[in-house]
TIDOTOR-959776 format. One line per 8 residues: number of its first residue (from 1); their letters; for each residue y negated, z, x negated of C-alpha. Coordinates in steps of 0.2 Angstrom, whole numbers. Layout:
NUM	a	Y Z X ~ ...
//
This chain:
1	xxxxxxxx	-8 -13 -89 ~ -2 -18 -71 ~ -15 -6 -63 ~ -29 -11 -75 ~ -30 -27 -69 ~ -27 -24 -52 ~ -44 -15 -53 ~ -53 -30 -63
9	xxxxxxxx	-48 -42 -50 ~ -54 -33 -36 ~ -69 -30 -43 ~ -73 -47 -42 ~ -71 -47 -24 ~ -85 -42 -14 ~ -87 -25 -11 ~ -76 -23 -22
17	xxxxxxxx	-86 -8 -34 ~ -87 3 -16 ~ -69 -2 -12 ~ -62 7 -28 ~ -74 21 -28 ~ -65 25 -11 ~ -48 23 -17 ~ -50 36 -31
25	xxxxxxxx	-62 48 -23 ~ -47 52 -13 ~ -41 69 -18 ~ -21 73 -19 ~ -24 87 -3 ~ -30 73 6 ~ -10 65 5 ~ -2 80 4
33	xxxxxxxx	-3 85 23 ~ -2 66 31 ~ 14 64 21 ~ 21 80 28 ~ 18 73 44 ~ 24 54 40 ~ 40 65 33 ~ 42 75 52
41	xxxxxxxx	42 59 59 ~ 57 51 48 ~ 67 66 52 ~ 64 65 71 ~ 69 46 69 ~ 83 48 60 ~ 90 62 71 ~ 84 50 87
49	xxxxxxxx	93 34 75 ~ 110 46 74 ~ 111 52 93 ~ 109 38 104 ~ 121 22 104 ~ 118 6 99 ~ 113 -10 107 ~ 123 -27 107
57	xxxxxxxx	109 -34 94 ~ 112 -20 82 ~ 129 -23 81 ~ 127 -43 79 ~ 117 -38 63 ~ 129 -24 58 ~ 144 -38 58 ~ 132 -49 46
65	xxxxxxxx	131 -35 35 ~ 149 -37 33 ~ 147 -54 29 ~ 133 -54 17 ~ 124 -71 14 ~ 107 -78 12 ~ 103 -83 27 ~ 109 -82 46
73	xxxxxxxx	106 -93 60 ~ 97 -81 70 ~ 85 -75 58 ~ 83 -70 38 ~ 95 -64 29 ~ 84 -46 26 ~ 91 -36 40 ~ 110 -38 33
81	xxxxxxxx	105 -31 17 ~ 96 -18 23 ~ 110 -10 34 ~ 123 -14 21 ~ 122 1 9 ~ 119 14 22 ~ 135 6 34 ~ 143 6 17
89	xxxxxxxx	140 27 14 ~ 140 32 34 ~ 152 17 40 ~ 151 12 58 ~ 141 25 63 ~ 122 22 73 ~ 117 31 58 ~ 127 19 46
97	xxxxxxxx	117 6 55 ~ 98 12 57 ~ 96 22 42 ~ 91 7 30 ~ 79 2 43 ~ 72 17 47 ~ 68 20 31 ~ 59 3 28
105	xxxxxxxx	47 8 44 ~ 42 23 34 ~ 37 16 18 ~ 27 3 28 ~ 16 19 34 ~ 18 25 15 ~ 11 11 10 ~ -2 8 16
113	xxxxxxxx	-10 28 15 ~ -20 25 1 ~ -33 13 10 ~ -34 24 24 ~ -53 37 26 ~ -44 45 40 ~ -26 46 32 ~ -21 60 47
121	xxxxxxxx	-27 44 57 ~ -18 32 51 ~ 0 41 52 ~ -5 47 70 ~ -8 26 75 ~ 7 21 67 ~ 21 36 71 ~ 13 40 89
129	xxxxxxxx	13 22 95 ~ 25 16 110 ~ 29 0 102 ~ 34 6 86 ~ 44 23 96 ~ 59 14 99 ~ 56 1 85 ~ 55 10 71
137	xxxxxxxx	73 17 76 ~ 82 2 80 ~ 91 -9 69 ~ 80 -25 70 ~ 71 -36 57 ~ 53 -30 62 ~ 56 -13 52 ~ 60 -22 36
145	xxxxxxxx	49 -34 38 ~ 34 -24 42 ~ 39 -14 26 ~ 37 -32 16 ~ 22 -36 27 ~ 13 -16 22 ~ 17 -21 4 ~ 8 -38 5
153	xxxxxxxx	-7 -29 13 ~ -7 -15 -1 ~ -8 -28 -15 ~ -22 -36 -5 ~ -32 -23 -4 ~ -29 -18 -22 ~ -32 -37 -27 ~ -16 -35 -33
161	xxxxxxxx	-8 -53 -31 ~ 6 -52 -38 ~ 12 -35 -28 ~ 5 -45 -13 ~ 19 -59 -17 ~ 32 -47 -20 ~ 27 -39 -1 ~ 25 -58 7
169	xxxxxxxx	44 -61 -3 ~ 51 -48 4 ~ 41 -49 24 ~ 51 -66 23 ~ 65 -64 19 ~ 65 -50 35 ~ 58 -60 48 ~ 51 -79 46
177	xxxxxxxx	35 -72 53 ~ 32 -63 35 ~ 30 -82 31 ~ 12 -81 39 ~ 3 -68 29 ~ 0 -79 15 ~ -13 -91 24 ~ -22 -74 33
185	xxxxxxxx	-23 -69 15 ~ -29 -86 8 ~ -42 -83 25 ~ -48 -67 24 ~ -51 -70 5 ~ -56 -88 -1 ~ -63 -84 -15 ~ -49 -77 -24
193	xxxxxxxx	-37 -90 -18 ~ -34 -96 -38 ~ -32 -77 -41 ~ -17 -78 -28 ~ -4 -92 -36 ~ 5 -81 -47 ~ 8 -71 -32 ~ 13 -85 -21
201	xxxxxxxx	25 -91 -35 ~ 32 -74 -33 ~ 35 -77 -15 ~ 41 -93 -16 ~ 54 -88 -30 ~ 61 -72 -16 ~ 62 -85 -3 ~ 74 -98 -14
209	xxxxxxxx	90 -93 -10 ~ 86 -93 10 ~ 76 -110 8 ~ 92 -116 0 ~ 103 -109 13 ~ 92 -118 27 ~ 95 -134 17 ~ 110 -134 16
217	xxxxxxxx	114 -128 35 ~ 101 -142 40 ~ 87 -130 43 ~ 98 -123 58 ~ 88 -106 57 ~ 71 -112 53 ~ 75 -121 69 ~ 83 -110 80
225	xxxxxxxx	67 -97 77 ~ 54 -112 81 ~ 65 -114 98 ~ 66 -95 103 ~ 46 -93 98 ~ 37 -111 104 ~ 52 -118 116 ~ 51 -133 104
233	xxxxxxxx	66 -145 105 ~ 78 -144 91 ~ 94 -151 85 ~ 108 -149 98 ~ 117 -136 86 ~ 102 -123 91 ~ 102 -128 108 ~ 84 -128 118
241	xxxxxxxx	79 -118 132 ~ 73 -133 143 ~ 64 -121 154 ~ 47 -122 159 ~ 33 -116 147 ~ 26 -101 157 ~ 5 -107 151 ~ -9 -96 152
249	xxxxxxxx	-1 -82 162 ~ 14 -81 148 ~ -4 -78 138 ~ -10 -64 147 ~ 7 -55 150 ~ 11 -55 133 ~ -7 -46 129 ~ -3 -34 146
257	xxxxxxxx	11 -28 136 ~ 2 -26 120 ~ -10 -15 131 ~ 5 -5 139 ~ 14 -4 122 ~ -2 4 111 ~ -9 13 122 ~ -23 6 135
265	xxxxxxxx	-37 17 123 ~ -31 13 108 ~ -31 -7 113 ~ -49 -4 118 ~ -55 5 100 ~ -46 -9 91 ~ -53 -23 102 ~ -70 -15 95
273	xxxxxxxx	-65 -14 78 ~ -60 -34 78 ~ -78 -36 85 ~ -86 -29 70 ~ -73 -28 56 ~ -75 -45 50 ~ -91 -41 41 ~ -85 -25 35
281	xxxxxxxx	-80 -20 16 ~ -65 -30 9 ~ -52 -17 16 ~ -59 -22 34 ~ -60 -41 32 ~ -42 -43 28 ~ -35 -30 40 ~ -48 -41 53
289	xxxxxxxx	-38 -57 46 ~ -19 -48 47 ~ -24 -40 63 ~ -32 -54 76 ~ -25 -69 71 ~ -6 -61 71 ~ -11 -57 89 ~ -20 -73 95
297	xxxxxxxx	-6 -84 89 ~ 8 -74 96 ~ -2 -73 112 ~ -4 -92 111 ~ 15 -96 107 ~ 19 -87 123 ~ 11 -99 131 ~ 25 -110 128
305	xxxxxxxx	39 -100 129 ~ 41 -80 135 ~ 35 -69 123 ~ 41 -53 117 ~ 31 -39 113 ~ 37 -37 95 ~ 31 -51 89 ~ 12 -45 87
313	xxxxxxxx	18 -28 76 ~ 13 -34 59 ~ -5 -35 67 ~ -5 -17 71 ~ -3 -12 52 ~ -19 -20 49 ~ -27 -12 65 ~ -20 5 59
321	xxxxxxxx	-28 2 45 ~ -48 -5 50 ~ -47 10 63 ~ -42 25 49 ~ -58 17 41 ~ -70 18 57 ~ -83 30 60 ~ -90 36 77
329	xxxxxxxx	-87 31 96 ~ -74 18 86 ~ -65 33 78 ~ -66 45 91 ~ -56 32 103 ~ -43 29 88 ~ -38 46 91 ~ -39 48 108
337	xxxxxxxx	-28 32 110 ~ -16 41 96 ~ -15 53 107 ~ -10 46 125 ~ 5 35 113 ~ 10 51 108 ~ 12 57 125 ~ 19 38 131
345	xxxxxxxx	32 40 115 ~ 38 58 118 ~ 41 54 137 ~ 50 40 130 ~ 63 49 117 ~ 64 63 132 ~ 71 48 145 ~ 84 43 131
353	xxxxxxxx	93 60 134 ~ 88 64 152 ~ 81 49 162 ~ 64 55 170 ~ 63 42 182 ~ 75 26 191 ~ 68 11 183 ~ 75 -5 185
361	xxxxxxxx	85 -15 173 ~ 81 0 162 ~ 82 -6 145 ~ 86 11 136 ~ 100 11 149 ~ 110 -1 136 ~ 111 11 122 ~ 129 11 117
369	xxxxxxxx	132 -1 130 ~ 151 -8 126 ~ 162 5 120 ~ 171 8 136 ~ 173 -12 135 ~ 180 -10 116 ~ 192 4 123 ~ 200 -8 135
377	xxxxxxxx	201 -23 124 ~ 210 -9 109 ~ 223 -3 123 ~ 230 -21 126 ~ 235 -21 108 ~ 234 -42 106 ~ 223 -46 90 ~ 212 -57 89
385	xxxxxxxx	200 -57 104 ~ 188 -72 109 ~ 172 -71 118 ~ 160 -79 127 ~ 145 -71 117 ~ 142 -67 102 ~ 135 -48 110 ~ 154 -46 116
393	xxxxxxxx	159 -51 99 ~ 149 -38 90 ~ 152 -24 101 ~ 170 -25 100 ~ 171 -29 81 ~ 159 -14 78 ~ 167 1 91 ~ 185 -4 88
401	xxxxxxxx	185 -14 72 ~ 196 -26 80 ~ 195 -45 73 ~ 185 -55 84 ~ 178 -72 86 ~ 163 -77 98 ~ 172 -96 105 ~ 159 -108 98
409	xxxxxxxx	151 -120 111 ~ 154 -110 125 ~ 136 -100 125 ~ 123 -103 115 ~ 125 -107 98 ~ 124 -90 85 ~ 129 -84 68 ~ 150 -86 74
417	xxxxxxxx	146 -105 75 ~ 144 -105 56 ~ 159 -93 52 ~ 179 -101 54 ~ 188 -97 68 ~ 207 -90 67 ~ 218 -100 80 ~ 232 -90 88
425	xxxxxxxx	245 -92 100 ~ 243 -74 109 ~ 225 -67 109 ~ 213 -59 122 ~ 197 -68 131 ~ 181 -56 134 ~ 169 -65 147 ~ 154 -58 158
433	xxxxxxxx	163 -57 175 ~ 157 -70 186 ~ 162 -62 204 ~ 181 -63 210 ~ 198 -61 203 ~ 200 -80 198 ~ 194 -85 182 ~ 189 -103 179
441	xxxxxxxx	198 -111 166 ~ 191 -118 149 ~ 196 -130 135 ~ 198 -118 123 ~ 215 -107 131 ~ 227 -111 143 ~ 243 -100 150 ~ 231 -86 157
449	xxxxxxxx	242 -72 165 ~ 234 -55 174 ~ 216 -50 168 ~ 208 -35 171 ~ 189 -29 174 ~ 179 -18 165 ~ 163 -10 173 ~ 150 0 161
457	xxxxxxxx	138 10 171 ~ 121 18 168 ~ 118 38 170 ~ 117 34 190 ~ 129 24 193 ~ 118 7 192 ~ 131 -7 185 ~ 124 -13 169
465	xxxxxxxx	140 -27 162 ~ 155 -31 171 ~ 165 -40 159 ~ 182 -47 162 ~ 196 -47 149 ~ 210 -60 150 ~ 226 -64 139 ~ 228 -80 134
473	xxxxxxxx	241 -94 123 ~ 239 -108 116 ~ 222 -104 109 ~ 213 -120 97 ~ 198 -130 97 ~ 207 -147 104 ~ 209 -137 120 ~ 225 -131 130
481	x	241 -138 122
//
């Protein structure tokens, strides 16, 4: 009955008759062989997700799997319960930690294959491109979130509302941005926006338990995002960045990276299908309205605080899409920008194992970054250790499964600032070194003795941390005693 009246509402929409015709013209060998490909690529991710280290982020979401909750100060509680099971069957393992999430960034691809002409296209856009390479193997919220988002999309393009509420549910309670697809929807068809409650109720009953969490924790997350994305002062307990808002040119490097990270070609052919794809068939209007906008207002937050290239994937599902459905120059550039990503992206996985080039501040360099600083903190033998940050927390927690507590109010404010602290007499102190032997002292310890100073270097010996690790007494939050 489900399917039944997904293809009586879209049938009411507009091109609707040309839109299902399409759908089911579609033979099975047409799926067959793309999905072969789609299942090459999650094997080469998951063996790319088992062999290279983790990054300090990783681990920060790995310890709230451990922890599970509905909601975290840095983000949805989505990326927790997606690593849980798999850390759960693999334990602390890179595998344990990027399985779930490798996972969720296939069935996004999955999803969205029956809406593509071009379904070799499609896959070939979405596995080959630079920005999803590393993405879709790293434990992050944009894989489980771009599943939810690819979900929303697919009920969209069935007219499916309620499948398109259980995506837009899930997208957000990944990522806050998953929050936005509902309005592009409303945009890209007005029409139907009666036809959409039932699905927005859906959402809406997914997102209560994090909406609940954020009332009771004073919003702390919702905030905390809105900082980190627009540079908007918030409460103290988030802490603002007080820098200064980098304007238009935060604008135009944050599209330059979009170029660099899809391909220079690829950028091009979807600049030209945003040109003419809002006044194509159904499939084309919402992936114009996913796409653009999700580009343009990412573009525009940067302006106000520096952008990160991540924030624009959920466009490119929508771009994948318009682009599998092109024809002509249009298409011919969709592939041939498919193609120079999948050159960028194998150069890529090759530097992971044998560094092509010297390139500063390298950031696969920190893959695994923090096990030899785990070691040394293991061979002093003093349970618990405090640190600065909560990436020092993590690492230690995650290599070494020691118990570990990231000092609130000494860095900016994280997930540790929510969880109680154990106060001991005898403990370690992990900070970022700070140049010399002396280390400043702090309100939180006092009777420091000798410290020592762990160094963690890239494949040429480049420093990449220099931490050093103190014991301390007298350890509590009214200071030294």
């Amino acid at each position: 009955m489900a399917g039944a009246g997904a293809v009586v509402t879209l049938a009411a929409a507009p091109g609707a008759d040309l839109e299902r015709r399409g759908i089911e013209a579609q033979a099975t060998p047409r799926t067959r062989g793309p999905l072969l490909l789609l299942a090459a690529v999650l094997i080469v991710r998951l063996v790319l997700a088992g062999t290279t280290g983790i990054v300090e982020d990783e681990a920060y979401y790995w310890a709230w799997s451990e922890h599970l909750a509905a909601g975290y100060f840095d983000h949805a509680p989505g990326i927790a319960w997606v690593i849980a099971p798999f850390a759960s069957l693999f334990g602390a393992t890179s595998i344990g930690v990027r399985a779930g999430p490798v996972l969720a960034g296939t069935l996004a691809v999955a999803a969205l294959l029956p809406f593509a002409r071009d379904r070799w296209l499609l896959v070939a856009i979405l596995a080959s491109m630079p920005l999803y390479t590393l993405g879709g193997v790293l434990a992050t919220p944009d894989a489980p979130m771009l599943a939810g988002w690819a979900i929303a999309l697919a009920g969209a393009y069935r007219g499916n509302w309620l499948l398109a509420g259980l995506g837009a549910g899930l997208a957000g309670l990944c990522k806050y941005t998953g929050w936005g697809i509902w309005p592009l929807l409303f945009l890209a068809a007005p029409r139907q926006w009666r036809a959409m409650l039932p699905g927005v109720a859906v959402t809406l009953g997914l997102l209560a338990p994090n909406l609940v969490w954020n009332a009771r924790h004073d919003w702390v997350s919702v905030k905390f995002q809105l900082d980190h994305g627009l540079g908007a002062q918030v409460a103290a307990s988030a802490g603002s960045s007080g820098a200064t808002p980098p304007g238009w040119l935060g604008a135009l490097e944050f599209v330059g990276a979009q170029i660099g990270l899809v391909s220079p070609v690829l950028f091009g052919a979807a600049v030209a299908f945003w040109v003419t794809g809002w006044r194509g068939d159904a499939t084309q209007r919402i992936s114009w309205w996913a796409s653009l906008p999700v580009l343009a207002f990412f573009a525009f937050a940067a302006t106000f605080a520096r952008g990160e290239p991540n924030w624009a994937a959920p466009a490119w599902l929508g771009v994948a899409v318009g682009l599998s459905r092109a024809t002509g120059r249009i298409r011919r550039a969709a592939w041939v920008g498919a193609g120079f990503g999948a050159i960028l992206s194998a150069l890529v996985c090759v530097h992971l194992y044998l560094p092509l080039v010297d390139i500063p501040r390298d950031p696969t360099a920190r893959l695994g970054v923090g096990r030899d600083l785990a070691e040394s903190v293991q061979a002093w033998g003093v349970e618990p250790v405090y640190t600065e940050r909560y990436q020092e927390a993590a690492l230690i927690r995650y290599y070494q499964g020691l118990e570990t507590y990231a000092l609130p109010g000494v860095a900016r404010a994280d997930q540790y600032d929510l969880w109680p602290v154990r106060w001991a007499e005898s403990a370690l102190f992990v900070r970022r070194a700070r140049g010399g032997d002396t280390l400043p002292s702090d309100r939180f310890c006092a009777g420091r003795a000798s410290s020592n100073i762990v160094s963690e270097r890239d494949i040429d010996g480049a420093p990449i941390e220099r931490w050093q690790v103190v014991p301390v007494s007298g350890c509590g939050p009214e200071g030294p005693k």
